[in-house]
N, C-alpha and C positions, 0 to 999 in steps of 0.2 A: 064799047066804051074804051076809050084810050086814056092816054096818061103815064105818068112815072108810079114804080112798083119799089120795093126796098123784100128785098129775100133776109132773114135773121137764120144764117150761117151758123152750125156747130161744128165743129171739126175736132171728134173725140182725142184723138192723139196725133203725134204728131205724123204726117203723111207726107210724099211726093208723088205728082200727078205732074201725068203729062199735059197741056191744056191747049190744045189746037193744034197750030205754029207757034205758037211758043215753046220755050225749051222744056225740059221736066222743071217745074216748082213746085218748093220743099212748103209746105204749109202748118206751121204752128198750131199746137191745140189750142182753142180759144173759139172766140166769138167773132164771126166778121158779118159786116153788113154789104151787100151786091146792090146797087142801085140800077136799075133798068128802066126801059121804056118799050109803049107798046102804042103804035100808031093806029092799028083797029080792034084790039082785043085783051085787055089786061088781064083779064079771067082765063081766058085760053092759056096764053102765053105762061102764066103761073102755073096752070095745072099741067102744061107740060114738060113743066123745068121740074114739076116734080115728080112725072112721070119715071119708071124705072126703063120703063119700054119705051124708046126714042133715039132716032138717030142722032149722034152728036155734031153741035151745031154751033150752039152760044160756048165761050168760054166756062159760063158754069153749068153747061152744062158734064162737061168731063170734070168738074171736082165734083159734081154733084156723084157721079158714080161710083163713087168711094164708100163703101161699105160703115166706114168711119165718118161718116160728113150725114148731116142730118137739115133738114131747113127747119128749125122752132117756130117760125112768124113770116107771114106774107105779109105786107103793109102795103096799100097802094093809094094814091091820090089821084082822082077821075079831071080835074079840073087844072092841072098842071100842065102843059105843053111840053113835048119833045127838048125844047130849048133848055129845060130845067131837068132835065137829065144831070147832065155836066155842074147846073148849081147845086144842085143836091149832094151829089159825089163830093166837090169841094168843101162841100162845108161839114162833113162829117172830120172828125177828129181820131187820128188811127193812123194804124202802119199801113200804106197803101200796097197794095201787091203792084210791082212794075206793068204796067200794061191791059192788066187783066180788065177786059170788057172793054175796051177804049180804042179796040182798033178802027173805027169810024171816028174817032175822033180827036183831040189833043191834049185829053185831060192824061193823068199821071196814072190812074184807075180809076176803076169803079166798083175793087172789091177791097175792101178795108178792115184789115181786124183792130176792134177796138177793146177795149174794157169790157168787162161783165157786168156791172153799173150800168152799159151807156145807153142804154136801150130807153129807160123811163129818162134818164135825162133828156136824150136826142128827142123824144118826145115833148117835153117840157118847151125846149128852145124851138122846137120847130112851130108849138101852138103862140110862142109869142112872135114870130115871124108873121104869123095868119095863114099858117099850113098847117092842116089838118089829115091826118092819115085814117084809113078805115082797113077791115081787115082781121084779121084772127088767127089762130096758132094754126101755123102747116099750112093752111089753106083759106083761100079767097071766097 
């Protein structure tokens, strides 16, 4: 099954991680949302960003390895195309991290810390768009 996935990011205090080739970024305690995609397996792909055992690969996956960083919710939508990667990211509302997950591409990021709130909102505006997300806490 393919499609776009949304990781629900905690990030207990405040950390700095190195994240690939990027430089080391400083990341605020809060909530951030990671938007991804998965051309032949969204199920895989999620269990292995949550993986503690993996080599690092995806940009989240090195904040993921922060002792301090937790995933609360996997969200993923089967029926979305690759293309909507990028629309998803832009329309969440947040601080974007420079770069983060976007090096295939041209957007600004794909990891965004938002509000504590934004979760059942981003919910709410997403089901009046006619996107609907599936999924449950930590895991797919």
């Amino acid at each position: 099954m393919k499609g776009i996935y949304l990781l629900v990011v905690e990030v207990e205090k405040d950390i700095e991680c190195r994240v690939g080739r990027l430089e080391v970024i400083k990341f605020n305690k809060g909530l951030y949302i990671y938007v991804g995609s998965s051309q032949s397996n969204i199920e895989k792909r999620v269990k292995r960003h949550l993986s503690k055992n993996k080599k690092l690969y995806w940009h989240i996956d090195y904040l993921l390895e922060s002792p301090f960083v937790r995933v609360k919710e996997a969200l993923y939508n089967d029926h979305l195309s690759k293309e909507w990667e990028c629309r998803i990211a832009s329309l969440i509302y947040g601080e974007k991290v420079p770069r983060f997950g976007s090096s295939d591409c041209k957007c600004d990021s794909h990891l965004i810390k938002v509000e504590e709130n934004f979760l059942d909102n981003m919910k709410r505006y997403f089901r009046r768009l006619n996107i609907e997300w599936s999924g449950n806490n930590g895991c797919i």
